[in-house]
N, CA, C and O atoms as a GROMACS GRO file, in nm:
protein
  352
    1UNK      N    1  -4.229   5.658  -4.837
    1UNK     CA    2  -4.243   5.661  -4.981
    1UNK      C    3  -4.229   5.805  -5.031
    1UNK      O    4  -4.272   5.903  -4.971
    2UNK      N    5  -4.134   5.805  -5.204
    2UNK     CA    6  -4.143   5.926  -5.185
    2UNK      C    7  -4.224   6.004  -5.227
    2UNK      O    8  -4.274   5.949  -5.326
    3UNK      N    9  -4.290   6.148  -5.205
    3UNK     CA   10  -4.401   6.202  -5.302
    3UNK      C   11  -4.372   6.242  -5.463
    3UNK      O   12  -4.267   6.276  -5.517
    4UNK      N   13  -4.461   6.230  -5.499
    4UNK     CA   14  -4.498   6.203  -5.678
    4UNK      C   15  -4.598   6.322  -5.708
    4UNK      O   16  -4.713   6.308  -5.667
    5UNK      N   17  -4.570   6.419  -5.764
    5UNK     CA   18  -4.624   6.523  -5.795
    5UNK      C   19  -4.679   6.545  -5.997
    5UNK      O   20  -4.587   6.550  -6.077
    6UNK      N   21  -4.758   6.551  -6.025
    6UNK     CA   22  -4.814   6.522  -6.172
    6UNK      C   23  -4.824   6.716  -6.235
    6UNK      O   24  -4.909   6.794  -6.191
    7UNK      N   25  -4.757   6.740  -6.300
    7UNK     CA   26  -4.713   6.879  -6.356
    7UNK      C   27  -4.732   6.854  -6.474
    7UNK      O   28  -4.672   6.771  -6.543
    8UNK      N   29  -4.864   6.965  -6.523
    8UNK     CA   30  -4.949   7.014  -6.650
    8UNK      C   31  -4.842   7.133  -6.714
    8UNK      O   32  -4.820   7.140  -6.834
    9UNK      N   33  -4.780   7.220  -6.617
    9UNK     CA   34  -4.681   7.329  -6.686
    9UNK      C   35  -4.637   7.411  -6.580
    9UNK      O   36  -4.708   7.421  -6.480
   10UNK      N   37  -4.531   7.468  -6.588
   10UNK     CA   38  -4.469   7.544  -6.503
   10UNK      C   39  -4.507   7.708  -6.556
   10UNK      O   40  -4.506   7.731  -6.677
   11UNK      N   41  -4.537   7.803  -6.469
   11UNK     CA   42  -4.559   7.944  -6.492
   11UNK      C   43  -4.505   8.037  -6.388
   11UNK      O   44  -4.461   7.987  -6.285
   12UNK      N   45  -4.504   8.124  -6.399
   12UNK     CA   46  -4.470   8.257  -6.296
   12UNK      C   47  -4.290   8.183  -6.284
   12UNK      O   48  -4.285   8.117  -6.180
   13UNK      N   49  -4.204   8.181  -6.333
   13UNK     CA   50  -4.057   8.174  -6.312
   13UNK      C   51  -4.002   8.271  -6.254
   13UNK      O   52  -3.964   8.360  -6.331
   14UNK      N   53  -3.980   8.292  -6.118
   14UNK     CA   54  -3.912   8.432  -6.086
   14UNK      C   55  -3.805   8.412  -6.009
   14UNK      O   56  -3.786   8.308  -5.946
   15UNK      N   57  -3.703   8.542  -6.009
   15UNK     CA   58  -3.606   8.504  -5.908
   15UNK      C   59  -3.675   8.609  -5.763
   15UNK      O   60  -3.745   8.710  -5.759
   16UNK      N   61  -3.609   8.522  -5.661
   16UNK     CA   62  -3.681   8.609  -5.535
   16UNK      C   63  -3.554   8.519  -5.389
   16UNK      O   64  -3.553   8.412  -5.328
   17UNK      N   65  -3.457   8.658  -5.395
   17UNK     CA   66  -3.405   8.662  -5.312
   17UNK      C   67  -3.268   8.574  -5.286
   17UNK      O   68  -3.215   8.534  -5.182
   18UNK      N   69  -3.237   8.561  -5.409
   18UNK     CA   70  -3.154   8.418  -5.441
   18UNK      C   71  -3.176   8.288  -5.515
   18UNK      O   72  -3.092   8.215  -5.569
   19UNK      N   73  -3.303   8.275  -5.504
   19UNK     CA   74  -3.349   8.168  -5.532
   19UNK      C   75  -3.447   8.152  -5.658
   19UNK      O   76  -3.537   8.236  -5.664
   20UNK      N   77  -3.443   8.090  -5.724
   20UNK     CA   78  -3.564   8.087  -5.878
   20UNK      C   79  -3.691   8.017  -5.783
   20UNK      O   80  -3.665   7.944  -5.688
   21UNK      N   81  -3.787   8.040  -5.811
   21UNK     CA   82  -3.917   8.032  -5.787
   21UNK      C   83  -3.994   7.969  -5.918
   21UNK      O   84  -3.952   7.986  -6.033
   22UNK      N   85  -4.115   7.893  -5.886
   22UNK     CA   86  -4.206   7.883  -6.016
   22UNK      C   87  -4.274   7.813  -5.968
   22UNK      O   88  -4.244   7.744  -5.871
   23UNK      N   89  -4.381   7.812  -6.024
   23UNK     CA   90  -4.543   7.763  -5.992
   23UNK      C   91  -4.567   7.590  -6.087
   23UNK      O   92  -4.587   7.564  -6.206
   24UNK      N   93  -4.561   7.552  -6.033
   24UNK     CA   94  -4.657   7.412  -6.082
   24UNK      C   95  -4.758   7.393  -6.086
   24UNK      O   96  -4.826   7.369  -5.986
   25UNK      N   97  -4.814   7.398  -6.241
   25UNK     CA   98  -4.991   7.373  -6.241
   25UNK      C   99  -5.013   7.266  -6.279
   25UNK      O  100  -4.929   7.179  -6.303
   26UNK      N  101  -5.164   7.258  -6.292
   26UNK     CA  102  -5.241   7.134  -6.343
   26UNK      C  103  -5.355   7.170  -6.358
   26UNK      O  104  -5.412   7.207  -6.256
   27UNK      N  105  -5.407   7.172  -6.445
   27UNK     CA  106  -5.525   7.144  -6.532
   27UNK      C  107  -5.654   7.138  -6.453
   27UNK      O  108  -5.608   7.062  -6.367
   28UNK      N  109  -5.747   7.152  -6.424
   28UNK     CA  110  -5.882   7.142  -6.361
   28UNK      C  111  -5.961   7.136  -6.442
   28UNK      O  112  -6.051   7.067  -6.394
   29UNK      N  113  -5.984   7.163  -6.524
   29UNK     CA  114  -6.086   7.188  -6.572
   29UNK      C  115  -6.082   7.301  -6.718
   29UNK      O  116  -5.983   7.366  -6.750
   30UNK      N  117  -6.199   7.302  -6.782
   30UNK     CA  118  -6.224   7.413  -6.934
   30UNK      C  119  -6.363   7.541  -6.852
   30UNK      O  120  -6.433   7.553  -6.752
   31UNK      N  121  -6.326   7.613  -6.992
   31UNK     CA  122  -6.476   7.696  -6.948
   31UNK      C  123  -6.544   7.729  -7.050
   31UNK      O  124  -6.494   7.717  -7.162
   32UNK      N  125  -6.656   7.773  -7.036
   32UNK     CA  126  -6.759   7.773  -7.110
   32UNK      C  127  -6.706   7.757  -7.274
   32UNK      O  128  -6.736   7.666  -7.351
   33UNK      N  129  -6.607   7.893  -7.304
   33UNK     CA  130  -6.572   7.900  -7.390
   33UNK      C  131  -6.418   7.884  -7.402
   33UNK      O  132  -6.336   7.971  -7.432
   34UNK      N  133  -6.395   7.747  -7.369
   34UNK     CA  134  -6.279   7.599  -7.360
   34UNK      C  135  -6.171   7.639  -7.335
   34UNK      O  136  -6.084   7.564  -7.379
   35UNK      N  137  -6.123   7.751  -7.269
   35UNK     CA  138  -5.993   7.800  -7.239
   35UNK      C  139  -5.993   7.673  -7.093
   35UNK      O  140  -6.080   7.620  -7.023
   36UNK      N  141  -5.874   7.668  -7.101
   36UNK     CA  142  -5.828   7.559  -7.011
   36UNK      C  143  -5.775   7.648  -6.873
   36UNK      O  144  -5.690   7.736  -6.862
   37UNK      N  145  -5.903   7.556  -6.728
   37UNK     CA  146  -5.883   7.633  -6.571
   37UNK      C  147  -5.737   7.549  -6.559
   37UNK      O  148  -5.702   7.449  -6.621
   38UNK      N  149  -5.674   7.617  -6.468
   38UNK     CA  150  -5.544   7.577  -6.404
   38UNK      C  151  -5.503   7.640  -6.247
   38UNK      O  152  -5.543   7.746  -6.199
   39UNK      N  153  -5.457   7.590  -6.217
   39UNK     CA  154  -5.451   7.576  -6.086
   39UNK      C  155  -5.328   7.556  -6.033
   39UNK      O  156  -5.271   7.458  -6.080
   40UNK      N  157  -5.252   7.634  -5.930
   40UNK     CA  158  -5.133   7.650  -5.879
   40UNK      C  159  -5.141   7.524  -5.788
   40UNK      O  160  -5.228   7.531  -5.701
   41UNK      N  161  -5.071   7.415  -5.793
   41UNK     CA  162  -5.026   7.289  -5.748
   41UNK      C  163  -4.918   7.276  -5.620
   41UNK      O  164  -4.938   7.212  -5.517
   42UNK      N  165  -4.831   7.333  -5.644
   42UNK     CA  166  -4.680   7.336  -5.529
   42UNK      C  167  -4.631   7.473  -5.654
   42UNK      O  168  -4.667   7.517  -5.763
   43UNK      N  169  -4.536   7.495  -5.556
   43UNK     CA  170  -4.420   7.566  -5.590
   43UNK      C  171  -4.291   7.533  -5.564
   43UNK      O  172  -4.268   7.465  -5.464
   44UNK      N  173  -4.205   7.567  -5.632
   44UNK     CA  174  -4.074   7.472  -5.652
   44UNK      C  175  -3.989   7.597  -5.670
   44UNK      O  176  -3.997   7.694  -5.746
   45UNK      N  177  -3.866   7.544  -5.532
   45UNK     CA  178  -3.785   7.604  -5.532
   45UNK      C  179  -3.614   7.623  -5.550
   45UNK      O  180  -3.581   7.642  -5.433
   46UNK      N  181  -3.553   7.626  -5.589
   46UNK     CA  182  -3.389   7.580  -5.645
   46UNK      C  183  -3.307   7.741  -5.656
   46UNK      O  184  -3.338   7.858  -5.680
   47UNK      N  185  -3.184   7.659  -5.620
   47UNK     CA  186  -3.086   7.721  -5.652
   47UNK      C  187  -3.032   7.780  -5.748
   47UNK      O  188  -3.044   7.697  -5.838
   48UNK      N  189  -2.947   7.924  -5.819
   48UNK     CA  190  -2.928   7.930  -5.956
   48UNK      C  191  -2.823   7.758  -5.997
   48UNK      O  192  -2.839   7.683  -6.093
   49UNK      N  193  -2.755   7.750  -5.921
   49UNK     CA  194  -2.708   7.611  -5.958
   49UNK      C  195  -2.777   7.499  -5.991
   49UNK      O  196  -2.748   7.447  -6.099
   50UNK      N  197  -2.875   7.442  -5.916
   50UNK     CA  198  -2.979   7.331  -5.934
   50UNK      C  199  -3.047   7.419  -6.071
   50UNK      O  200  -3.064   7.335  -6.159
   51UNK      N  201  -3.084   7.535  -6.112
   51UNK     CA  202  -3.156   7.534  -6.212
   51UNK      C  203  -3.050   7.505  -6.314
   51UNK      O  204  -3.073   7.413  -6.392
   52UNK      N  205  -2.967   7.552  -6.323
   52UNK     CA  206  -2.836   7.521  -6.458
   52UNK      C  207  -2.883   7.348  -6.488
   52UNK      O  208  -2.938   7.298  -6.586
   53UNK      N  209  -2.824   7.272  -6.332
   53UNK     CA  210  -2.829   7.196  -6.378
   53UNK      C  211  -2.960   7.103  -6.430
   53UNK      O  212  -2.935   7.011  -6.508
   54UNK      N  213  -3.089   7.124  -6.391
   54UNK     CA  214  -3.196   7.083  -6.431
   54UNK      C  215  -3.218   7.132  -6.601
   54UNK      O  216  -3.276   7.076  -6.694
   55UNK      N  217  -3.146   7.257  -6.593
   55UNK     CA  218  -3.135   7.300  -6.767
   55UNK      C  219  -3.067   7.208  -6.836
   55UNK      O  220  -3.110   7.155  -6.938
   56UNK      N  221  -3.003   7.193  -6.804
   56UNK     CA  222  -2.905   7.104  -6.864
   56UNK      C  223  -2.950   6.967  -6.892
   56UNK      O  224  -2.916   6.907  -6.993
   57UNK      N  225  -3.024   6.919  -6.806
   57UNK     CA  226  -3.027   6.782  -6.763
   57UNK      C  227  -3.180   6.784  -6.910
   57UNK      O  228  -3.171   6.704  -7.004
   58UNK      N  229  -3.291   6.876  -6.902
   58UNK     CA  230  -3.359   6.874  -6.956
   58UNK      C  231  -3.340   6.865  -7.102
   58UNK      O  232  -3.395   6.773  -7.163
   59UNK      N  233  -3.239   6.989  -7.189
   59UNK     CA  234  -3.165   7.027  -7.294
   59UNK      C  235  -3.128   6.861  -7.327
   59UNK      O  236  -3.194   6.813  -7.420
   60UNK      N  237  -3.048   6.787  -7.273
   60UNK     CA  238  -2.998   6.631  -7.318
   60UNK      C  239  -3.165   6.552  -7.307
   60UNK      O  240  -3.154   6.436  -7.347
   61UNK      N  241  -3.231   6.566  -7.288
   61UNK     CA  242  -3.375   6.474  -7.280
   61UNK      C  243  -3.421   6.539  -7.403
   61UNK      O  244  -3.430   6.465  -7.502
   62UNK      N  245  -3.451   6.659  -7.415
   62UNK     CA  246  -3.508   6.702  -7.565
   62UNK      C  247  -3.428   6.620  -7.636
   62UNK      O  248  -3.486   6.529  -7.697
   63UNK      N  249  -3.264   6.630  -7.647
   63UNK     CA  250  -3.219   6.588  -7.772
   63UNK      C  251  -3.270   6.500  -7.790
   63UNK      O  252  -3.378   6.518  -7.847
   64UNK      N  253  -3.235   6.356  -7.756
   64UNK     CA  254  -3.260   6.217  -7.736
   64UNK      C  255  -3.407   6.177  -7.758
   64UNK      O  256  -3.444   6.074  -7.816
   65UNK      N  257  -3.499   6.288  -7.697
   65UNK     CA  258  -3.656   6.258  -7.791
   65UNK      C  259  -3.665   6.297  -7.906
   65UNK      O  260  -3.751   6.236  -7.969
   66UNK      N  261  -3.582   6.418  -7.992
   66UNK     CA  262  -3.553   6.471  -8.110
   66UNK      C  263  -3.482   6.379  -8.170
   66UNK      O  264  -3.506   6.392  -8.290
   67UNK      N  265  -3.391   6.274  -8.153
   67UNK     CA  266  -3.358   6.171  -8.201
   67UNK      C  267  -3.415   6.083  -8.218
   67UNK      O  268  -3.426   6.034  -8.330
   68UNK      N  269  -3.496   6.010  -8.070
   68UNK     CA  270  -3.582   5.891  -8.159
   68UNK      C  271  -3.677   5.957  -8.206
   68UNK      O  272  -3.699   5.912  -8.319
   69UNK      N  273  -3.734   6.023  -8.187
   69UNK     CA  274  -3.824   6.113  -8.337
   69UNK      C  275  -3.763   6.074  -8.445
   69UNK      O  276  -3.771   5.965  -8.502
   70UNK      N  277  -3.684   6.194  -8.479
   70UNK     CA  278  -3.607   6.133  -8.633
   70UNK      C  279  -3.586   5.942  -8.689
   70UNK      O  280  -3.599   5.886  -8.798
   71UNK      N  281  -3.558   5.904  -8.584
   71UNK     CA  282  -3.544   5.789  -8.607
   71UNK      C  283  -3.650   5.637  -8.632
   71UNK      O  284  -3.630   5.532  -8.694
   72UNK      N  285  -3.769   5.691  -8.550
   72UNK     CA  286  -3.916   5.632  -8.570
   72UNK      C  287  -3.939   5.666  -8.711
   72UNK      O  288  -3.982   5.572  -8.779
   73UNK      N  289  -3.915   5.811  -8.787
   73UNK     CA  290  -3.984   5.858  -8.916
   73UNK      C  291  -3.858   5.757  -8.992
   73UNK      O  292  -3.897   5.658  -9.052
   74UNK      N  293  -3.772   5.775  -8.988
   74UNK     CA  294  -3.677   5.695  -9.084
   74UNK      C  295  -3.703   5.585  -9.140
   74UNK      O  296  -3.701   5.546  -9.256
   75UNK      N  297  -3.741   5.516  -8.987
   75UNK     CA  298  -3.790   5.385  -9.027
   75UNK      C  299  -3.918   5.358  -9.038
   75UNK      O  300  -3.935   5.242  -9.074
   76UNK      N  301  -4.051   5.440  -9.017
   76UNK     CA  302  -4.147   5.430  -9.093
   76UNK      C  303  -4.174   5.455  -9.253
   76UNK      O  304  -4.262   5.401  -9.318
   77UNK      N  305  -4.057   5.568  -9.311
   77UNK     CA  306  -4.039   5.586  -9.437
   77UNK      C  307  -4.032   5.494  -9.495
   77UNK      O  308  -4.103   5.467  -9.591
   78UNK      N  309  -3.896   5.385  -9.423
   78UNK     CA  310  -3.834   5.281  -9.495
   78UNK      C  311  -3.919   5.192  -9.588
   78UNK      O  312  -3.903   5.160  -9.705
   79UNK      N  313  -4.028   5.158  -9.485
   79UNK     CA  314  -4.136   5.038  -9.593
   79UNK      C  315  -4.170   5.092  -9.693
   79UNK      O  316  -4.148   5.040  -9.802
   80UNK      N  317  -4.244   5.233  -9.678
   80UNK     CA  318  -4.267   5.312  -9.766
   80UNK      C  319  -4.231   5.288  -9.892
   80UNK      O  320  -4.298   5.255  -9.990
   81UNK      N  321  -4.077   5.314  -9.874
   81UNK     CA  322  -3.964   5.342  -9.995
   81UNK      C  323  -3.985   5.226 -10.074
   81UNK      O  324  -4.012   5.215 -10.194
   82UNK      N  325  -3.968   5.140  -9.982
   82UNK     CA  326  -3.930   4.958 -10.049
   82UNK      C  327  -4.058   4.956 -10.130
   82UNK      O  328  -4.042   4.930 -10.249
   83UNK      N  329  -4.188   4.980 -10.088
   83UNK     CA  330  -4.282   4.893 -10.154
   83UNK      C  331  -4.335   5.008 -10.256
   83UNK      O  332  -4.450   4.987 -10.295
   84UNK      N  333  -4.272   5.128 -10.305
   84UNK     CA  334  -4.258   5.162 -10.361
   84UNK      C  335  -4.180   5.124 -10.518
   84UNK      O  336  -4.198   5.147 -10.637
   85UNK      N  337  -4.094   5.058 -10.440
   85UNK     CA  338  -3.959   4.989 -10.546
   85UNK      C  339  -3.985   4.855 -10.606
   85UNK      O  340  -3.916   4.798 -10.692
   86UNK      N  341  -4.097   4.811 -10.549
   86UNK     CA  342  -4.096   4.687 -10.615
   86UNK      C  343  -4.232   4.702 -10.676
   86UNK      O  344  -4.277   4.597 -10.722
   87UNK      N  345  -4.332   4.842 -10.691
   87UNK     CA  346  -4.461   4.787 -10.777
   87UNK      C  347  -4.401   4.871 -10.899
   87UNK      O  348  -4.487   4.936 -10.958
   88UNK      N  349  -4.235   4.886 -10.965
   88UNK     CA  350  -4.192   4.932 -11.136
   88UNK      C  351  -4.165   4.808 -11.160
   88UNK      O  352  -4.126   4.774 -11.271
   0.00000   0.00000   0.00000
């Protein structure tokens, strides 16, 4: 089976030796005064190629959530509009 890894945010991005580097965290915990503990998880390693293309791959997922975004508000407006139009 394959492993399933749960990623709160990526930090420390570096290049080292060829290769991009970066840290995978996750969340543990708050502190006293609620700054959020985090914790280095795995580290993940790729090629400048594999990162292009993970850029890439990511860049088309924003859009497409930036779309149905727009598109959820459209059509939540819609009733809006209508029942607007019919209490003149």
């Amino acid at each position: 089976m394959m492993e399933q890894i749960f990623i709160d945010s990526i930090s420390n991005v570096r290049m080292v030796v060829g290769t991009i580097r970066m840290d995978a965290m996750n969340i543990t915990g708050q502190t006293d005064d609620k700054k959020l503990q985090v914790e280095k998880r795995a580290e993940i390693l790729m090629t400048p190629a594999a990162f292009s293309q993970v850029l890439r791959t990511f860049q088309e997922v924003e859009d497409k959530i930036k779309k149905q975004a727009e598109q959820q508000a459209k059509e939540s407006q819609a009733p809006a509009a209508k029942a607007k139009g019919k209490k003149k």
